[in-house]
C-alpha positions in Angstrom: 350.2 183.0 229.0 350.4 179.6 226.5 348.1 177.2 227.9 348.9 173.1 227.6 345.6 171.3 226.5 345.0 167.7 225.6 342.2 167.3 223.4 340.7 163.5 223.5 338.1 162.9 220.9 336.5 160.1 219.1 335.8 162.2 216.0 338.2 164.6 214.2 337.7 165.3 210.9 339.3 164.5 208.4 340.7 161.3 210.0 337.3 160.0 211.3 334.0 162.1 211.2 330.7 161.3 211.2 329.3 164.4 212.3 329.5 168.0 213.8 331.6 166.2 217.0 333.9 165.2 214.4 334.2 169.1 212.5 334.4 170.8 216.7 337.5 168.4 217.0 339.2 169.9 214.3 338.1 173.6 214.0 338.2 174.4 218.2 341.8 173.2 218.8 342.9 174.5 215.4 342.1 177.9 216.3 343.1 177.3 220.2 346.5 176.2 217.9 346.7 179.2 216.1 346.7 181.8 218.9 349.7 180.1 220.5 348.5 177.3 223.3 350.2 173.8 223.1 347.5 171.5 222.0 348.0 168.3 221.3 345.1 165.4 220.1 344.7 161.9 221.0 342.6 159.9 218.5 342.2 156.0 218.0 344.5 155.0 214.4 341.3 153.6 213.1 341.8 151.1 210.5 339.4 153.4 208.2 341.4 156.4 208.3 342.6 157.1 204.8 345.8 157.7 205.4 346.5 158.7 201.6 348.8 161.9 201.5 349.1 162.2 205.0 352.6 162.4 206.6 352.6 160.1 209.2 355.4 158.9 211.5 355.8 156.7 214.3 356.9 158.4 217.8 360.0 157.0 218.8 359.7 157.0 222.5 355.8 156.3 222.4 356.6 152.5 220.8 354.9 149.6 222.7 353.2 151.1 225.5 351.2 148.4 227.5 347.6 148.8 229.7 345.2 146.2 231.4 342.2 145.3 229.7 340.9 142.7 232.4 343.0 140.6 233.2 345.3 140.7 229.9 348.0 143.5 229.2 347.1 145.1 225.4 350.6 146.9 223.9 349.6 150.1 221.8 352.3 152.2 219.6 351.7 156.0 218.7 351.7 157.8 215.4 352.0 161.4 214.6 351.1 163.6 211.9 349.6 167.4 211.7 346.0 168.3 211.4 345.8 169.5 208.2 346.2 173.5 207.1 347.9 173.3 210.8 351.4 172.5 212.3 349.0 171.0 215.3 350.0 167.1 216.4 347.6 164.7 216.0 348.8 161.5 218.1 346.7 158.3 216.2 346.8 155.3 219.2 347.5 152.6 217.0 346.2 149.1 218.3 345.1 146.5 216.0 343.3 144.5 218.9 340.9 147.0 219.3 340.7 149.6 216.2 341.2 147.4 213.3 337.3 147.9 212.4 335.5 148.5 209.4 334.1 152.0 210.5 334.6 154.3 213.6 332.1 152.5 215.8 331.9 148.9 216.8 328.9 148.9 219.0 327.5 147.1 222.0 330.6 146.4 224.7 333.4 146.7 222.1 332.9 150.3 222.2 333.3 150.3 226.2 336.3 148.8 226.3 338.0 150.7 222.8 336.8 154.2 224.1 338.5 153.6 227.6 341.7 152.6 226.7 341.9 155.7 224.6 341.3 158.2 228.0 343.7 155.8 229.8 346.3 155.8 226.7 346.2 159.0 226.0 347.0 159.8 229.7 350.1 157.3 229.4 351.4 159.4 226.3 351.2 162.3 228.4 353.3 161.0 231.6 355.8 159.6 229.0 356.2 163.1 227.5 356.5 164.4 230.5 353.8 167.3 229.9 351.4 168.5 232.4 348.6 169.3 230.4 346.4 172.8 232.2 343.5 171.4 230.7 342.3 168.3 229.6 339.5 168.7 227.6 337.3 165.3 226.7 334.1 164.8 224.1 331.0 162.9 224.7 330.7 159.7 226.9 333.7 158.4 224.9 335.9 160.2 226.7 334.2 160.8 229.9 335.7 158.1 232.0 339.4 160.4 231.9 338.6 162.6 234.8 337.6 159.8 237.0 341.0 158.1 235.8 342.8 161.1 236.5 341.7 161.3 240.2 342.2 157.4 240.8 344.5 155.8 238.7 347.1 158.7 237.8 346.4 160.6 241.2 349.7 158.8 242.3 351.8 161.1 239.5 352.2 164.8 240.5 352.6 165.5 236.9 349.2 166.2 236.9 348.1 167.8 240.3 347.4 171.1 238.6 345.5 169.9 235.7 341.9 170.7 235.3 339.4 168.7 233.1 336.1 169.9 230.7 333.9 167.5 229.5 331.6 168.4 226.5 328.3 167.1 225.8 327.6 167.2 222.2 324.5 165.0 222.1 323.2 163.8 225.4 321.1 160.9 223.6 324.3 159.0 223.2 325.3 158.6 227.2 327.9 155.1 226.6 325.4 152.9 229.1 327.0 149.3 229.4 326.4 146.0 231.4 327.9 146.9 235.2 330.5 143.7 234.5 332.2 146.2 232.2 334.3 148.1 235.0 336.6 145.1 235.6 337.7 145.5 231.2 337.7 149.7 231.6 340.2 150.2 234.8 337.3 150.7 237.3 337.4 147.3 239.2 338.5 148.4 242.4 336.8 151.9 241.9 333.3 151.5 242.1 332.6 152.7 245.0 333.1 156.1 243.1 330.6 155.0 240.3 326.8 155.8 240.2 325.6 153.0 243.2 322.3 153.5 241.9 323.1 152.2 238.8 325.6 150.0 239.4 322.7 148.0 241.4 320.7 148.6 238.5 323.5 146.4 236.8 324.3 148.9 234.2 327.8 151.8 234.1 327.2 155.4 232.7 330.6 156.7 230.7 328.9 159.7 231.0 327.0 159.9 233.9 330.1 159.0 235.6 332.1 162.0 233.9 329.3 164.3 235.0 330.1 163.7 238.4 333.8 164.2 238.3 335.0 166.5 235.7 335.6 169.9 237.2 333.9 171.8 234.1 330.6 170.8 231.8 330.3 172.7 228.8 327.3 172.3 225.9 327.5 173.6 222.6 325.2 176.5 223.0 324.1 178.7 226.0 319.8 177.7 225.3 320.8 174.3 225.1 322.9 174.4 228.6 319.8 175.6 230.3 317.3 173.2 228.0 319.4 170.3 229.4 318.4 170.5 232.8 314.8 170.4 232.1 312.8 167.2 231.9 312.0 167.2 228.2 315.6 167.3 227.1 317.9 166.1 230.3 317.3 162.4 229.0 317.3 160.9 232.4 320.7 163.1 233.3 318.7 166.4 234.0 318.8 166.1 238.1 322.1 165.7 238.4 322.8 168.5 235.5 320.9 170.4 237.9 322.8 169.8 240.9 325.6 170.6 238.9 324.6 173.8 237.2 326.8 176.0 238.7 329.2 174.2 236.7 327.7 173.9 233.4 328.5 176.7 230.7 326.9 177.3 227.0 329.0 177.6 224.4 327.9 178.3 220.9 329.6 176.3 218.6 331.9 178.6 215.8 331.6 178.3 211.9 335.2 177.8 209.8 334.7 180.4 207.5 337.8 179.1 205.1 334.8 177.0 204.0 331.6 178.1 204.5 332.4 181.7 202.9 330.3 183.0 199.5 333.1 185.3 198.7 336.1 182.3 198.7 333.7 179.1 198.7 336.2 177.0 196.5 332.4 175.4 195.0 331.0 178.1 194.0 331.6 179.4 190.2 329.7 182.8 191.5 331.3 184.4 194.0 329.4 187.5 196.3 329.1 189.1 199.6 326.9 191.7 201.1 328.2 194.7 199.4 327.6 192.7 196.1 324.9 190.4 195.7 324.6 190.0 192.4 326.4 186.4 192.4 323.6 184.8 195.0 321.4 185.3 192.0 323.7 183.9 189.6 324.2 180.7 191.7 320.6 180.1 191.9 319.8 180.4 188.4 322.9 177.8 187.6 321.7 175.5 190.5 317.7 175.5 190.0 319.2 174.5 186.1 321.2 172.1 187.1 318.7 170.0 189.0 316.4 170.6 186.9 314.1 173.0 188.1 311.7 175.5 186.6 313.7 179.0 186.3 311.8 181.3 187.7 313.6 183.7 190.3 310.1 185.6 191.6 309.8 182.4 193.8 311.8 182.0 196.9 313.9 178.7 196.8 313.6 176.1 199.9 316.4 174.6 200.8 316.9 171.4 203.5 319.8 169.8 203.8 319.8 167.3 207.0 319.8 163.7 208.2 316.0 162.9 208.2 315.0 162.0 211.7 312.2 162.3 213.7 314.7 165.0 216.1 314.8 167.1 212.7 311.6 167.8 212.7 310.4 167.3 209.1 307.4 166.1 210.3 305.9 169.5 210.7 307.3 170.4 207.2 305.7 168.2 204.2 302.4 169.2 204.2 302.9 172.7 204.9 305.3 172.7 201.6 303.0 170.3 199.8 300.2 173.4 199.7 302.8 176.1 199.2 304.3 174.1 195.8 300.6 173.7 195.1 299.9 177.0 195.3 302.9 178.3 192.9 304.3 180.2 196.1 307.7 178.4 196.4 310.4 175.8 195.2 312.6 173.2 197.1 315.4 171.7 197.0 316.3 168.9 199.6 319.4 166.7 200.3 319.5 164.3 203.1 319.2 160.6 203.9 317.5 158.8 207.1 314.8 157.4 207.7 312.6 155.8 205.0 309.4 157.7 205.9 311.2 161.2 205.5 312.8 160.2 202.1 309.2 158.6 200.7 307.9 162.2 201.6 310.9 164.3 200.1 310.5 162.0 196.9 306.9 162.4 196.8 307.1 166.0 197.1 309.4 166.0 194.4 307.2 163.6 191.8 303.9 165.7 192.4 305.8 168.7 191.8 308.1 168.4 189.0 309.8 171.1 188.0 308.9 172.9 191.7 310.9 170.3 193.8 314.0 168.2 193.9 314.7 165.8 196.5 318.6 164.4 196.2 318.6 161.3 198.7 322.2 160.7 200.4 325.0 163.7 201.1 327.1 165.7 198.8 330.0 168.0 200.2 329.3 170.0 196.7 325.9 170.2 196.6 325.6 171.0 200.6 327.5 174.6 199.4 325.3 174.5 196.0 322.0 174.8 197.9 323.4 177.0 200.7 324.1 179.8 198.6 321.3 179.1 196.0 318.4 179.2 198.5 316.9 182.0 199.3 315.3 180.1 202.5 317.0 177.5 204.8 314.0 174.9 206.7 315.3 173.8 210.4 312.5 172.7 212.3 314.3 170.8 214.7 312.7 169.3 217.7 316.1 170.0 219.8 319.2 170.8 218.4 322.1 171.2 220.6 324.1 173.8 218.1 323.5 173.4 214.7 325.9 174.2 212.1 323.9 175.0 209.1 321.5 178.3 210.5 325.0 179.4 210.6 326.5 178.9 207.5 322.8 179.9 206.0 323.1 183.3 207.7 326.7 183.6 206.5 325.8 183.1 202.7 322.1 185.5 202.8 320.2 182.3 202.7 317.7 183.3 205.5 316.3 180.3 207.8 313.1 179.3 209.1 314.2 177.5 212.2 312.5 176.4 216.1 313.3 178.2 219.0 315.6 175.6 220.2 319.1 175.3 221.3 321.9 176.7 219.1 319.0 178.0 216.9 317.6 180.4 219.4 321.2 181.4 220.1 322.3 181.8 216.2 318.9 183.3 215.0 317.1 186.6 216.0 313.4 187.0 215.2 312.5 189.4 211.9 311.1 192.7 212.7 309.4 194.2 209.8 308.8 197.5 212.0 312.5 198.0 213.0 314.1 196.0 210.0 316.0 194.1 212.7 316.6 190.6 212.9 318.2 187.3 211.0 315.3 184.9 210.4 311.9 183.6 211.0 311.5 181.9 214.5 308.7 179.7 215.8 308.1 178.0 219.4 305.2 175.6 219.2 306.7 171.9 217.8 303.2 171.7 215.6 302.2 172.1 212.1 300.5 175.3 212.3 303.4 176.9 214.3 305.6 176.1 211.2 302.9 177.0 209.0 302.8 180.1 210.3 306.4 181.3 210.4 306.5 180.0 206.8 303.6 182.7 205.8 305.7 184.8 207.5 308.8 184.5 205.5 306.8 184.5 202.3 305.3 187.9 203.1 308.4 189.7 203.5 310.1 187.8 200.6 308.0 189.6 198.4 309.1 193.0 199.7 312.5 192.9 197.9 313.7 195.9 199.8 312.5 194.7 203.0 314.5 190.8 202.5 317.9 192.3 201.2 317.7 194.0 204.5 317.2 190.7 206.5 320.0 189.1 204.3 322.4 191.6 204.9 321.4 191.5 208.8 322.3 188.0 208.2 325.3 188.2 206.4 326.9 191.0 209.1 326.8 188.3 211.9 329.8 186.7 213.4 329.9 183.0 214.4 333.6 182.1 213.4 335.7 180.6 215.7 338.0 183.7 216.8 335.1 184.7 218.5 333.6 181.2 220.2 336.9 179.7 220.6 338.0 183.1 222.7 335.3 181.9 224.8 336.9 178.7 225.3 340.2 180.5 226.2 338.6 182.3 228.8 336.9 179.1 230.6 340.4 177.2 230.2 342.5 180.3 231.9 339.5 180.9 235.1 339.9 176.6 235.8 343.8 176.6 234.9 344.3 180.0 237.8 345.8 181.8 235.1 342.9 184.6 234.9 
């Protein structure tokens, strides 16, 4: 049976992305799209959205809408067009007042007030189609206010009695705290005695705290990271009442779109290859390590890192461990990222000691992202947490084995080398220290130089399936146990 689902989302790429929230929002309901439910997005008509070759039209019946903000009514139009390689609507809110930015995010009580009226819009659009959504499925604290809406402001319209909401937490760091005189601007005036008291008399309003407590499903984006989440070193401040809710909190490992992040089809890549041929991963790292300029020498195993450089990527376990191994002649690295000044001085002083060894490209290329995925023979993700990740993924996927922390999506998407039974994806390591790294590192470097022994671990790699037929069937099957249709 189809299932209706309305998709809210501050992110979806390609309109407006500025991370993995922004690729989920596109891939997830595409697929959901593709094996025949009724899904339809709501996104804000950002000002920033290139709109070049897009086939957008405005929705007749959907023209100047009007909601509260305060005490001043605020008139919003719609806009359609279809997420791209899909016949999927995307609905684009279109209000000047509040999304005529420069970028995505405004900041400080803007974003309160711009993020709310998309829930309550988008629940508007919905009434004025007439469709009863099964599931409505929200994204991170900017969405989180919908299923309190639902059960308060639009509990009056049967049109929605049988719809069930899921709320997923993509990074809990961001939680949408504003100054408590917001509710009056966000709908929630004469609702606060269903808000947070504690906080409220702490002066302060929790988007997602307060969608915690009422939306009938959580999700996270990987099964470690659900349980991780209700622990004090990763709950940020929300972990009690994750707890009390844990019975209705599930895992879900974000999926991979394969149409891109493929070696055989990668539209990048000049060398194609796959596990029964692996002839052209060789090929692409000899063209890359030319390229940028590095020696040519295919007895060392390439390093590759491509990641925002924060403290929560944990690169500082990383420099000096590779500073002694490019001393040592042992490896060679590649590195694309930007961040914080600190992690670029290192990667460029890597690079300068070590010419020839090490590369450090500061900023982010869509191109060379695929480049040193299928060039490396070694993908570094040391993370301190990491929800899901994307990239262990896609370095599995292209034999480019990775050296990652048990955390997370990376304990879910890596398995731990065996060198007795030959099973296992990638090298593992629990400690957040120096020497933990240090050691799995050693580790990897052994067993590269047993050539027989790594094209094993590649092809265990390689055989693994993280696309989203599989994950989003997972979603399918939570949507269909809330929606009765099981």
């Amino acid at each position: 049976m189809s299932l209706g689902i309305c998709w809210t989302s501050s992110e979806v790429a390609p309109f407006a992305k500025t991370g993995g929230l922004g690729d989920v929002s596109a891939a997830l309901p595409r697929y959901l799209h593709r094996v025949g439910h009724d899904v339809r997005i709501f996104l804000p008509f950002y000002s920033s959205i290139d709109n070049r070759g897009l086939d957008i039209v405005e929705v007749d019946f959907l023209r100047h809408l009007e909601l509260d903000i305060g005490l001043h009514r605020t008139s919003f139009s719609v806009f359609t067009t279809p997420l791209p390689d899909s016949g999927l609507p995307v609905y684009l809110i279109h209000c000047p007042a509040l999304y005529e930015r420069s970028g995505i995010y405004a900041g400080g009580d803007d974003d309160a007030v711009r993020f709310s009226f998309l829930s309550r819009a988008s629940l508007l659009c919905c009434q004025h189609m007439s469709w009863s959504p099964d599931i409505f499925h929200c994204n991170d604290w900017h969405t989180a206010l919908m299923p309190l809406y639902l059960k308060r402001a639009f509990s009056w319209d049967q049109l929605f009695q049988n719809s069930r909401t899921v709320l997923t937490i993509h990074n809990i760091a961001y939680q949408g705290i504003f100054p408590e005189r917001i509710c009056d601007q966000v709908g929630l005036g004469e609702d606060r005695e269903f808000l947070y008291q504690d906080d409220l008399d702490a002066g302060i309003l929790s988007f997602l705290k307060t969608g915690i407590l009422y939306a009938d499903v959580l999700t996270t984006v990987s099964p470690t990271h659900a349980l991780e989440l209700q622990t004090d070193a990763y709950g940020m401040g929300l972990q009690d009442l994750l707890r009390q809710r844990s019975d209705h909190l599930v895992g879900i490992l974000n999926g991979v779109d394969y149409g891109e992040w493929n070696p055989a089809t990668d539209r990048v890549l000049e060398h194609h290859y796959s596990p029964d041929d692996l002839s052209g991963k060789q090929r692409t790292k000899l063209a890359v390590t030319e390229r940028l300029g590095l020696d040519t020498d295919p007895r060392l195993p390439l390093l590759g890192v491509i990641s925002r450089l924060t403290a929560q990527k944990g690169f500082d376990l990383v420099i000096e461990p590779m500073r002694q191994a490019l001393g040592a002649g042992r490896i060679q690295l590649v590195a694309l990222g930007t961040g914080e000044s600190r992690y670029e001085s290192a990667f460029q002083g890597l690079q300068d000691a070590f010419p020839g060894r090490a590369v450090f490209h500061r900023g982010y290329s869509e191109e060379l992202a695929h480049l040193i995925e299928a060039a490396a023979d070694i993908f570094v993700m040391p993370s301190k947490f990491e929800p899901s990740g994307l990239n262990q993924m896609y370095s599995l996927k292209y034999g480019t084995v990775p050296i990652v922390r048990r955390t997370g999506g990376l304990a879910d998407a890596v398995d731990l080398y065996n060198p007795a039974t030959g099973e296992g994806t990638g090298f593992l390591f629990d400690h957040f220290s120096i020497d933990a790294f240090r050691r799995a590192l050693a580790f990897a470097l052994e067993t590269y130089a047993d050539p027989e022994a790594w094209k094993r671990l590649m092809h265990n790699g390689m055989s693994r399936d993280f696309s989203w037929d599989r994950q989003g069937a997972l979603y399918v099957e939570l949507y269909r146990r809330l929606a009765g249709h099981s």
